[in-house]
C-alpha positions, 0 to 999 in steps of 0.5 A: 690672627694678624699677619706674622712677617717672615724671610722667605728664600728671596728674601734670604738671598736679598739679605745675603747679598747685602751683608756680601757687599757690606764685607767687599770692604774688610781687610783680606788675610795676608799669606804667612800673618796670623791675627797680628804681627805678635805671632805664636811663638815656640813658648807658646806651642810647648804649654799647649801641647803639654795639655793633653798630658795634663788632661790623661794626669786629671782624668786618672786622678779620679776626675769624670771624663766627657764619656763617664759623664755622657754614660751617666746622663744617657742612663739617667734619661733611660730611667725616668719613664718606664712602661709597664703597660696599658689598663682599660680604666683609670681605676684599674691602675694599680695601688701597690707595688708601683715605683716611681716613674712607672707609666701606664696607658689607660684605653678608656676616658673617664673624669680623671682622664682621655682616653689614651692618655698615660699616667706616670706614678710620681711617689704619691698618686698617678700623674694623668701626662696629657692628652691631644690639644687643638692647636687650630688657634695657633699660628696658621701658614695663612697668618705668614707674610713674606717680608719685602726686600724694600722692608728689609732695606728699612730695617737694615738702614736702621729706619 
């Protein structure tokens, strides 16, 4: 596998202090100023502070709040998978009384699967979830070379 650049720390520190000197040259805040010289004004301040009592008027009006959805999304995710056990064989899954979503581990291999694998029932048929997967063909820490500050410079010249 060809080498993969990377930024390591010294080049992270390198680049900080580039973009540190690039930003010696904007414009400080003035004391009392906001963004511009059109300040906030009290018109302003009087529609965002009535906001929050909109947002109890939405939320009693039958409207979900962040919670009620936060509890539906975590309840959603709960039920998905559930565990039901572990069987010896792929055959010995069972064929009846299974719901959607039920999920066994299988201890032995056979030509439908490895074993420890898990099998989730998906409505028609055991769905075999996967096994171990060499990943000695991915990226190695061998494959990463640190990139050079000279390099960094290029790029950051736009060369």
């Amino acid at each position: 596998m060809s080498s993969i650049k990377y930024t390591d720390d010294n080049g992270l520190l390198y680049l900080i202090q580039k973009i540190k000197t690039l930003l010696g040259n904007k414009v400080d805040k003035e004391t009392g100023k906001g963004l511009s010289t059109n300040d906030y004004t009290n018109a302003d301040k009087t529609i965002v502070t009535g906001i929050d009592g909109r947002v109890t008027t939405l939320e009693n009006a039958g409207y979900q709040t962040a919670g009620d959805v936060q509890t539906l999304i975590n309840s959603s995710l709960a039920s998905v998978m559930t565990y039901k056990g572990t069987v010896a064989n792929y055959s010995d899954l069972p064929s009846s009384n299974v719901a959607v979503g039920d999920t066994y581990n299988i201890t032995n291999a056979s030509q439908y699967n490895n074993a420890g694998d898990n099998a989730t029932w998906n409505g028609t048929s055991w769905d075999v979830l996967g096994s171990n997967i060499d990943l000695s063909s991915y990226l190695q820490d061998s494959d990463l070379v640190a990139i050079t500050n000279a390099e960094i410079d290029t790029m950051w010249n736009g060369n």
